[in-house]
Backbone as CSV, one residue per row, in Angstrom:
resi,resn,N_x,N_y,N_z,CA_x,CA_y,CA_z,C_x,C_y,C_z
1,UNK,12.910,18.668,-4.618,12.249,19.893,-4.247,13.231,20.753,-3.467
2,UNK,13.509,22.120,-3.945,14.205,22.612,-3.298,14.213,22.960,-1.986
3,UNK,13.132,23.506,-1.200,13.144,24.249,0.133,12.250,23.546,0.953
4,UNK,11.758,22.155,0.517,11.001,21.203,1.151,11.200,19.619,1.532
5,UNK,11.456,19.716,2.692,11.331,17.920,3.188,10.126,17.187,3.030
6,UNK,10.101,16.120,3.710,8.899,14.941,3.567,8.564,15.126,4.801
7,UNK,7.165,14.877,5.106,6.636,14.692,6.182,6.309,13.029,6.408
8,UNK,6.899,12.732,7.131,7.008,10.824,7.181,6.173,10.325,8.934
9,UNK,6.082,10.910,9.833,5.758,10.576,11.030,4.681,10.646,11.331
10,UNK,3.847,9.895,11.614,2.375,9.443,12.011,1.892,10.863,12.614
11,UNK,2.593,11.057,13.960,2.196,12.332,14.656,2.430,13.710,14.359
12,UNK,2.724,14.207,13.418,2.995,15.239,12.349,1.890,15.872,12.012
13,UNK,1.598,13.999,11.027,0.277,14.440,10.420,-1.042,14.580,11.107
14,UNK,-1.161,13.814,12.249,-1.966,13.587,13.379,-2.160,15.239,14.147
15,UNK,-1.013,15.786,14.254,-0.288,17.239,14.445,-1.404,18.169,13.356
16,UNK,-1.005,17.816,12.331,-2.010,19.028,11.208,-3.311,18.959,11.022
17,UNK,-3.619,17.355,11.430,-4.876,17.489,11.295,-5.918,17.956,12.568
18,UNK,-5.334,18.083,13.076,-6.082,18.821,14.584,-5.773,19.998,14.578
19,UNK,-4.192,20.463,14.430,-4.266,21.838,14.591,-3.882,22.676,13.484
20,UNK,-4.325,22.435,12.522,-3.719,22.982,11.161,-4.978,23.612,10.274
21,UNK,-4.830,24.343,9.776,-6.199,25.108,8.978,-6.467,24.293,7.929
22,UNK,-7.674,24.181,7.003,-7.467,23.383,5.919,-8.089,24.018,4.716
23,UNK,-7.665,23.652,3.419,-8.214,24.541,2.706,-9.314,23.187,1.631
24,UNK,-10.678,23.329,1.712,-11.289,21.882,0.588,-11.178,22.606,-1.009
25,UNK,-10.939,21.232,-1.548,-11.390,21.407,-2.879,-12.196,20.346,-3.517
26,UNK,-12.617,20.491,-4.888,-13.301,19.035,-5.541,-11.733,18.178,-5.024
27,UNK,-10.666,18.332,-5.576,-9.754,17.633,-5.673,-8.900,16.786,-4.756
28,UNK,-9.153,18.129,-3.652,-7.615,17.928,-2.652,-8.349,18.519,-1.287
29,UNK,-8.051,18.748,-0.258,-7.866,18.566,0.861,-6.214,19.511,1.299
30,UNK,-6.120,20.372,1.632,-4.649,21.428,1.470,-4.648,21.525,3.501
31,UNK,-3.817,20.777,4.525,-3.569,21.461,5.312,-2.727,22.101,5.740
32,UNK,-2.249,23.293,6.252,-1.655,24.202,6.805,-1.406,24.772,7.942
33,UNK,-0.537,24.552,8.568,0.788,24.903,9.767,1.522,25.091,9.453
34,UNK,2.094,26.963,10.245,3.584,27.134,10.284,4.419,25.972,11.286
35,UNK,5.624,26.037,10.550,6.434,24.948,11.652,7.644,25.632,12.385
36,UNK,7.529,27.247,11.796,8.999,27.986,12.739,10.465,27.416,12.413
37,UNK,10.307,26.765,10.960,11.675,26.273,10.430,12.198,26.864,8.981
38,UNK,13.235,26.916,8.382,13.643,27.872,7.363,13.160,27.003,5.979
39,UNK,12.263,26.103,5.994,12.448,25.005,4.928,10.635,24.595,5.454
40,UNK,10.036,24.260,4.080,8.689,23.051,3.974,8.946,22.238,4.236
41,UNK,7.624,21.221,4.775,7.575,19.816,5.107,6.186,19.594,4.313
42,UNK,6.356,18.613,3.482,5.053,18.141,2.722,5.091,16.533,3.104
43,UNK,3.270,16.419,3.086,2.842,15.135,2.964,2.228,14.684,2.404
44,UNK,1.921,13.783,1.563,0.849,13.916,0.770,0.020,12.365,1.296
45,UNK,-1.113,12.120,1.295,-1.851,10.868,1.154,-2.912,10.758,0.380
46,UNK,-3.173,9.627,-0.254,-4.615,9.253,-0.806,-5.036,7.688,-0.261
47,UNK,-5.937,7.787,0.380,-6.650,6.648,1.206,-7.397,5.715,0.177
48,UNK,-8.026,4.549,0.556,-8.472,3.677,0.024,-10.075,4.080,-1.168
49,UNK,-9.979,5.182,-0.391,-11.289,5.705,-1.005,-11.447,6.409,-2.483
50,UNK,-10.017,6.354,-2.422,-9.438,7.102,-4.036,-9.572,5.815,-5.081
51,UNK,-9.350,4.357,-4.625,-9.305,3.595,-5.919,-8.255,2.464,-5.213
52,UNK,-8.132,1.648,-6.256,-7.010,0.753,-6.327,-5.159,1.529,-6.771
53,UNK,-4.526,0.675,-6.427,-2.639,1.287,-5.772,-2.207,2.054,-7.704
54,UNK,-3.410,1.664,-8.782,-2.596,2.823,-9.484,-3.324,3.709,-9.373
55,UNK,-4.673,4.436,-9.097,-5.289,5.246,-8.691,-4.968,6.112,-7.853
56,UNK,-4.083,5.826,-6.783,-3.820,6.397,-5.135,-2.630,6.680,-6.249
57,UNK,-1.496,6.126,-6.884,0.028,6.451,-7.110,-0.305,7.243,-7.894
58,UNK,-1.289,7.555,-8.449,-1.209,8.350,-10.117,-1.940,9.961,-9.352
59,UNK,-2.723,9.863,-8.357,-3.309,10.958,-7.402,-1.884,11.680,-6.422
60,UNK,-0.806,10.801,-5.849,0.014,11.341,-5.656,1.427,11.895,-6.513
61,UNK,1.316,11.563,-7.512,2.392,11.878,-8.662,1.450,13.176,-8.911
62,UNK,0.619,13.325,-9.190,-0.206,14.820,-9.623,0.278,15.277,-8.546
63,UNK,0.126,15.249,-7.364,-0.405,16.427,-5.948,1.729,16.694,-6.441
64,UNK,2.317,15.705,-6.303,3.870,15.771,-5.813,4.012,17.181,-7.139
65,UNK,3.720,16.728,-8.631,4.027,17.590,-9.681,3.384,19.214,-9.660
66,UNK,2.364,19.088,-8.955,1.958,20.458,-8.872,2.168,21.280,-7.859
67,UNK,2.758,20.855,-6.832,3.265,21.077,-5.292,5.255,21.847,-5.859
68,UNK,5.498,20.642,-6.653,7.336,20.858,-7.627,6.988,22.095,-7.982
69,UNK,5.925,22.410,-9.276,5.638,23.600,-10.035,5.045,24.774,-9.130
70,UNK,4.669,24.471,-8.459,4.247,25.850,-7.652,5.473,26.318,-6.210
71,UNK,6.599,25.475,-6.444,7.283,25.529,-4.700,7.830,27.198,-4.435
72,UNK,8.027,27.628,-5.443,8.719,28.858,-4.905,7.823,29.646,-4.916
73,UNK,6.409,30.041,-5.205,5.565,30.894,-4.791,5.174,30.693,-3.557
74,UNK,5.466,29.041,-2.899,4.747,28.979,-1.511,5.471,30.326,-0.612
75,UNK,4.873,30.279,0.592,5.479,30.727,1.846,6.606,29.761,2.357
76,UNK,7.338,29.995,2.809,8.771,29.380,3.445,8.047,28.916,4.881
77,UNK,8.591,27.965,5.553,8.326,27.643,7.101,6.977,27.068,7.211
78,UNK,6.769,26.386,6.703,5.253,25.915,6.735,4.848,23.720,6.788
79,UNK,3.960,23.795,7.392,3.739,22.105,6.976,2.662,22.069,6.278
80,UNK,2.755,21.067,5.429,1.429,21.196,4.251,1.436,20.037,4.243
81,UNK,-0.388,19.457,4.767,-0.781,17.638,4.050,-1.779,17.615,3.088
82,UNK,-1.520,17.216,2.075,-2.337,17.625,0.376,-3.233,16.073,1.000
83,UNK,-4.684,15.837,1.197,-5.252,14.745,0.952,-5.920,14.696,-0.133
84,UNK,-5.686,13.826,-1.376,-6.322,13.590,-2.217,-7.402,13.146,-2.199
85,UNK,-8.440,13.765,-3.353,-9.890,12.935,-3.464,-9.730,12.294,-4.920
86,UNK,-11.749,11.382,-4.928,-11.071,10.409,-5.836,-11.826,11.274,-6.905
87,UNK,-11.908,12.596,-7.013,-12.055,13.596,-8.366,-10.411,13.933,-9.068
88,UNK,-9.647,13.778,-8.375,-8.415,14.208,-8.946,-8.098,12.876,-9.777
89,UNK,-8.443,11.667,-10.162,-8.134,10.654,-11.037,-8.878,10.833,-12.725
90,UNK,-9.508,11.915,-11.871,-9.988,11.910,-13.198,-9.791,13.035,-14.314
91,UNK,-8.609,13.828,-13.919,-8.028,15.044,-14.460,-6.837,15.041,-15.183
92,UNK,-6.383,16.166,-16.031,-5.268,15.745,-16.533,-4.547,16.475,-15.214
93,UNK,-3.348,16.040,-15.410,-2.223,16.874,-14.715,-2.353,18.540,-14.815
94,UNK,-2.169,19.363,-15.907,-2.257,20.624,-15.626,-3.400,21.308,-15.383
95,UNK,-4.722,20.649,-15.031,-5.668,21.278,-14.333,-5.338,21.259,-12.728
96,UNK,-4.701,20.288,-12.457,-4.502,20.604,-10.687,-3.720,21.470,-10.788
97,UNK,-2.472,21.231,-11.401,-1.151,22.150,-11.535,-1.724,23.866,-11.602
98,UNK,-3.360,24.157,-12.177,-3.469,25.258,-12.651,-4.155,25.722,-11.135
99,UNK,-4.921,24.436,-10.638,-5.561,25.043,-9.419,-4.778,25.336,-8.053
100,UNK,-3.361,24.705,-7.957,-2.715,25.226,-7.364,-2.107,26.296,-7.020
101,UNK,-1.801,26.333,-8.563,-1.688,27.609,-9.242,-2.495,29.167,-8.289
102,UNK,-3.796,28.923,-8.830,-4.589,29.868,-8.857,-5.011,30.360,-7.462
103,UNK,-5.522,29.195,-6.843,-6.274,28.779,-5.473,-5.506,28.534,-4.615
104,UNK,-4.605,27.442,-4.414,-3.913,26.733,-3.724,-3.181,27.640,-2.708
105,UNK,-1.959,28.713,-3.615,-1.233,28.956,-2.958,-1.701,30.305,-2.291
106,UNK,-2.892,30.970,-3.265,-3.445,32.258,-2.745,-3.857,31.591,-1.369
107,UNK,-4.591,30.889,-1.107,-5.190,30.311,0.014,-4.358,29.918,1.137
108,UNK,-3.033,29.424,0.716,-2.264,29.286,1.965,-1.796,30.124,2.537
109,UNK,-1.310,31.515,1.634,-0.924,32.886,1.711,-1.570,33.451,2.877
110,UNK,-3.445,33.335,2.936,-4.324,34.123,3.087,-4.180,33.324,4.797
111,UNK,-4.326,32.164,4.837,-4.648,31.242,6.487,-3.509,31.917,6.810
112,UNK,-2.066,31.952,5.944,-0.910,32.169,7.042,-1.089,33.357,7.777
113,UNK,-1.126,34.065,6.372,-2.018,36.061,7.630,-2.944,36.462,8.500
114,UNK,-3.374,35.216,8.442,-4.625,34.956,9.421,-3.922,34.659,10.852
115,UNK,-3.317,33.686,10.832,-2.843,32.864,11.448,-1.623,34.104,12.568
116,UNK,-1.004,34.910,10.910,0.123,35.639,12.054,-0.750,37.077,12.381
117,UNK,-1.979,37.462,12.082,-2.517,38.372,13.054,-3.130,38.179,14.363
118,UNK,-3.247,37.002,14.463,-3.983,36.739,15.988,-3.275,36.769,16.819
């Protein structure tokens, strides 16, 4: 991914989920914080509630592929934790890819302007 790291540290994510906006879907779970750095930080998880370890791997190979295909429309400087639900196992790949597409990134667009008018 070009302009994005991994988000790997317990308190990060602990970090977004308290103070980070979130966006729901059937699918996903989208949170959002600027981080004041020139580059993304993504995380992605799917919990036990998604299925058994090919269920959770096959939910994060989608979120990772449609997160790849959409990276340069994101906003720059941002932390994003995609939580998967267990509706996304049951999709092909380019329906998330499309809702990211469509929804996803309009929506992160929209919290960030939110976020920098206050």
């Amino acid at each position: 991914m070009l302009y994005t790291e991994t988000l790997k540290d317990n308190k990060d994510f602990l970090n977004l989920y308290r103070k980070g906006k979130y966006i729901p879907s059937r699918y996903s779970v989208i949170y959002v914080k600027p981080n004041g750095r020139p580059f993304n930080r993504l995380g992605i998880t799917a919990g036990k509630k998604i299925g058994n370890a090919v269920h959770r791997n096959r939910a994060k190979r989608l979120i990772r592929l449609a997160y790849r295909e959409n990276e340069l429309a994101m906003p720059v400087g941002i932390d994003v934790v995609i939580v998967a639900r267990s509706a996304i196992c049951e999709i092909k790949s380019d329906e998330y890819c499309g809702y990211m597409r469509k929804y996803g990134v309009r929506e992160i667009e929209k919290i960030l302007k939110n976020i920098k008018t206050k």
